[in-house]
C-alpha positions in Angstrom: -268.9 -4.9 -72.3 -266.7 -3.3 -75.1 -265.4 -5.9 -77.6 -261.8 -7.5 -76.8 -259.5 -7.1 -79.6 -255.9 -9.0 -79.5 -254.0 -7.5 -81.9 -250.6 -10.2 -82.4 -247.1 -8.9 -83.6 -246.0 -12.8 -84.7 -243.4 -14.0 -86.3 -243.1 -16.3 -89.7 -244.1 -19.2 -88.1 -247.4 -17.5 -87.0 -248.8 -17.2 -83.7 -248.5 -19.1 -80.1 -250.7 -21.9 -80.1 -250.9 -21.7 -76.3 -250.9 -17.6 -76.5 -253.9 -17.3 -78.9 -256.0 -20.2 -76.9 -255.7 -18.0 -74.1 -256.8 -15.2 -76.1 -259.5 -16.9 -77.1 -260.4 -18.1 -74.2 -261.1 -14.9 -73.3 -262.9 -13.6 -75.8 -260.9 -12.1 -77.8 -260.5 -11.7 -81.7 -257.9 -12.0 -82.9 -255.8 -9.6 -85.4 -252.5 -10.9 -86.4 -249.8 -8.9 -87.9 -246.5 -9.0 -89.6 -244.6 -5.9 -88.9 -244.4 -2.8 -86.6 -245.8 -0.7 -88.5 -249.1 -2.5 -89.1 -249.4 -3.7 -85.9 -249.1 0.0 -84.7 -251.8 0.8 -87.1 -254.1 -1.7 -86.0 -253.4 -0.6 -82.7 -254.3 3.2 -83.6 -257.4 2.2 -85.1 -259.1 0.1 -82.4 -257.4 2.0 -79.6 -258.8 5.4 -77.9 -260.9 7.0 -75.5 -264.4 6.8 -77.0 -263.2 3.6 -79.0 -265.8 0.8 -78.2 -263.0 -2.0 -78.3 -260.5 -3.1 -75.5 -257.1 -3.5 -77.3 -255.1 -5.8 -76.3 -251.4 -6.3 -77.5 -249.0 -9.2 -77.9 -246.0 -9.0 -79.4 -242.7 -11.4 -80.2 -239.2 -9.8 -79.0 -237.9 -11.6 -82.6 -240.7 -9.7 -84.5 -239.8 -6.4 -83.0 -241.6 -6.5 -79.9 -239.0 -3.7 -78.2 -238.7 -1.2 -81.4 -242.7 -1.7 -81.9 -243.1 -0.7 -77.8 -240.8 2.4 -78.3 -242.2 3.3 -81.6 -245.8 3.2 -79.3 -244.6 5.3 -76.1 -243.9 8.0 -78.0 -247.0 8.3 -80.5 -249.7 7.3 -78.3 -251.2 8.4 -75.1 -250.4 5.1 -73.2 -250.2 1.2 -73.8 -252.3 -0.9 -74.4 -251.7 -4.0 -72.3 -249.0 -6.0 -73.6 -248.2 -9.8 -73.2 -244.0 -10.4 -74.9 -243.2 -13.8 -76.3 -239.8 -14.8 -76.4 -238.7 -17.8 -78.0 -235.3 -17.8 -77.6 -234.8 -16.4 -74.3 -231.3 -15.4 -74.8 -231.1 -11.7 -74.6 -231.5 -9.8 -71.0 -231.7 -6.7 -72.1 -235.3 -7.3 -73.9 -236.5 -8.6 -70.7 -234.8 -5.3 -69.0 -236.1 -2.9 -71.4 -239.5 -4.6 -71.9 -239.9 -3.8 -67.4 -238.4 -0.5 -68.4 -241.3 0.6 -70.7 -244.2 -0.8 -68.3 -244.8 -4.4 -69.7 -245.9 -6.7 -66.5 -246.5 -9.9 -68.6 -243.4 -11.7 -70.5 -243.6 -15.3 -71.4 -240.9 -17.0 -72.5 -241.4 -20.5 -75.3 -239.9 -22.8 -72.6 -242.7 -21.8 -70.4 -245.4 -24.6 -69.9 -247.7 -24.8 -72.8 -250.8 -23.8 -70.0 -249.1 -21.1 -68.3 -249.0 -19.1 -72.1 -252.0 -19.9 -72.7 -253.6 -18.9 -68.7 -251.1 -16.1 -68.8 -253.1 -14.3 -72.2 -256.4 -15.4 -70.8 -255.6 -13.8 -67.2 -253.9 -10.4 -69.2 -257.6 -9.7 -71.0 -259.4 -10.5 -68.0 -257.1 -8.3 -65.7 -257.2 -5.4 -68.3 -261.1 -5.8 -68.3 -261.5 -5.6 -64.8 -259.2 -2.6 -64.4 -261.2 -0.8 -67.5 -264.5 -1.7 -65.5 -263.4 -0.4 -61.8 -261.7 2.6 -64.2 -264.8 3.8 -65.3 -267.0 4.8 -63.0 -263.9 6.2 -61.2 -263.0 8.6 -64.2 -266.4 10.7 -63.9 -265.8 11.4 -60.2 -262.0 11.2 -59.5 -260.5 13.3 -56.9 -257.7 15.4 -57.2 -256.0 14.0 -54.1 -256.8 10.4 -55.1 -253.1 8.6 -55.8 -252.1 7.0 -59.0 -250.1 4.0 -59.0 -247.7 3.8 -61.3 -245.5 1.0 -62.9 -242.2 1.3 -61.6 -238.7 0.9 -64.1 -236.7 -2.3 -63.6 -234.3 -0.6 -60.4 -237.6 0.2 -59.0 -239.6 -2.8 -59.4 -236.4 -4.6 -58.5 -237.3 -5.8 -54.6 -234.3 -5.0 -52.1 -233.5 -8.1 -50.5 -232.5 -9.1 -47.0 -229.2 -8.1 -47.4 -227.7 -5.9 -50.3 -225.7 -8.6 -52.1 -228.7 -9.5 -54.8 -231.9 -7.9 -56.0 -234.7 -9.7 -57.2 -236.8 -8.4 -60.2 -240.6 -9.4 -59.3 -241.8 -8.6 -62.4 -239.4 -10.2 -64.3 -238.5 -12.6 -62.4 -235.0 -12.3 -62.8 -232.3 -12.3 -59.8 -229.1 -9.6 -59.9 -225.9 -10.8 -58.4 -223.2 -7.7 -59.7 -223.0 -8.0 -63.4 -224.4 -11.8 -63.4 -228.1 -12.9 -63.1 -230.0 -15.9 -62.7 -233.6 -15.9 -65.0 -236.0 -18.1 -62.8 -239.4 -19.9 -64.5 -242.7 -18.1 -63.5 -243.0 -20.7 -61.1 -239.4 -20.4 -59.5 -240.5 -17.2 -59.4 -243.3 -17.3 -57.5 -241.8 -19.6 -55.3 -238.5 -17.4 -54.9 -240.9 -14.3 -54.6 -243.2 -15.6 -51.8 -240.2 -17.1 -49.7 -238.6 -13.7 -49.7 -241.3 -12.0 -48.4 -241.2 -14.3 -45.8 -237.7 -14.1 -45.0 -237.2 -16.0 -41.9 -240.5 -17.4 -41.4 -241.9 -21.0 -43.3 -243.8 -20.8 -45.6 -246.1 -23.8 -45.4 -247.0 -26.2 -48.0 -250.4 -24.9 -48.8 -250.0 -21.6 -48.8 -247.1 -22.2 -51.2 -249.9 -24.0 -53.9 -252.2 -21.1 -53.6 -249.8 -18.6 -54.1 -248.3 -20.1 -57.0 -250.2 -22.6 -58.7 -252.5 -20.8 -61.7 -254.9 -24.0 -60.7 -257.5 -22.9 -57.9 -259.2 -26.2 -58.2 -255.8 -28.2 -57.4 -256.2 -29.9 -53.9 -252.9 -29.7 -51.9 -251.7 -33.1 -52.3 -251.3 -33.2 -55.8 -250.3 -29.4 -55.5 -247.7 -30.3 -53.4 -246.5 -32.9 -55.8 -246.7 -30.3 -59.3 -244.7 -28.1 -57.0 -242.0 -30.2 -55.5 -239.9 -30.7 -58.7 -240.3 -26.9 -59.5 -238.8 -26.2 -55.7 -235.8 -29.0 -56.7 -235.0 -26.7 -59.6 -234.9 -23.6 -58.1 -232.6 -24.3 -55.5 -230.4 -26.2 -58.0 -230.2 -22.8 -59.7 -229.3 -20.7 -56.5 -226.8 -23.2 -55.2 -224.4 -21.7 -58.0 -223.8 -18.8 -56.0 -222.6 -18.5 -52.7 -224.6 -15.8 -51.6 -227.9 -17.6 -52.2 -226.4 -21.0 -51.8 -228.3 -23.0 -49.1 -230.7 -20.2 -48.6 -233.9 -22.5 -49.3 -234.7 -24.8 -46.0 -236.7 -27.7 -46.1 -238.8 -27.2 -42.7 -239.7 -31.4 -42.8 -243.3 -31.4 -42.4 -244.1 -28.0 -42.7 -243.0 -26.1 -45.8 -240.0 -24.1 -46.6 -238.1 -21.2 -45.4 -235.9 -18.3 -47.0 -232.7 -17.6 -44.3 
């Protein structure tokens, strides 16, 4: 197994508690770093094809996280993979151009302590898993076999039953014209699964598997974590008439997206 290197683009006050935990969690030493450019150094160094470390990248939108991702697209073959930390939370367009650029993963500071922290553990372990099924692929790869790529925020943004919203998957952001509604991971799972189910409920349990990081939860006290996160949600898309009473309440069997 090729050693797990988290380089860390933090800020003055140092690194995520809950982010590095993960990280470490997951075997992963950790570099941390100050600035761009010796975080894109770091990078350089441990990254490559015959390098015998998996790089993996986290880096704070206040630190530079966006200039840093730029500065990396256009110098290097292709990204490591990247976790963003926000800790304000107050500025779309990082989220927007952080989707644009081919990051999957940004947390925000508000986010639950153990969601950070499962979040960094699940990005190495992902990114390892990919490397492994990657290898063996790479010596016999067809020319015909597809590629998938990582679609651009209009493309990763899920059409929804009718045209008046979009919902951003991998942001987990909702577009109403020029406003938008930023959901939790959580609300976003939620909101996510219920879409896909448009029209049909969504029972209880299937709701705590598919959103709850936990797999040891039982469904009772899934269904009691998850309740107050469902309250919210629909508090947030009762704002706007389009996706106001949207969210049923099928008593005794789960919920439903109309």
């Amino acid at each position: 197994m090729k050693n797990r290197i988290g380089i860390y683009l933090a800020g003055e006050s140092g690194s995520d508690v809950a982010i590095t935990k993960g990280l470490q969690q997951a075997a992963c030493d950790i570099i941390e770093t100050r600035t761009v450019s010796e975080t894109l150094d770091r990078v350089r160094t441990y990254k490559g094809p015959d390098s015998a470390s998996l790089v993996i990248l986290v880096a704070e939108v206040q630190s530079g996280a966006i200039p840093l991702l730029i500065l990396m697209r256009d110098v290097l073959s292709s990204l490591p993979p990247t976790l963003i930390f926000d800790r304000l939370g107050d500025d779309i367009h990082a989220v927007v151009k952080a989707l644009q650029l081919g990051v999957r993963d940004y947390v925000l500071a508000t986010d639950p302590e153990i969601n950070r922290e499962i979040g960094a553990r699940l990005l190495v372990e992902r990114a390892s898993a990919e490397l492994t099924m990657l290898t063996p692929a790479i010596a016999a790869v067809a020319p015909s076999e597809p590629v998938e790529t990582i679609p651009d925020v209009n493309a990763g943004a899920s059409s929804a039953a009718d045209s008046e919203f979009q919902w951003d998957s991998i942001g987990h952001v909702l577009h109403l014209g020029d406003n938008y509604v930023r959901l939790s991971p959580i609300e976003g799972r939620i909101f996510d699964l219920l879409l896909a189910n448009h029209n049909r409920t969504v029972a209880m349990e299937e709701l705590v598997r598919h959103v709850l990081t936990n797999p040891n939860v039982d469904i009772d006290s899934g269904v009691k974590q998850l309740r107050p996160h469902i309250v919210r949600l629909r508090r947030k898309l009762e704002r706007y008439s389009v996706l106001s009473n949207r969210i049923l309440n099928m008593r005794g069997a789960g919920y439903m997206f109309i």
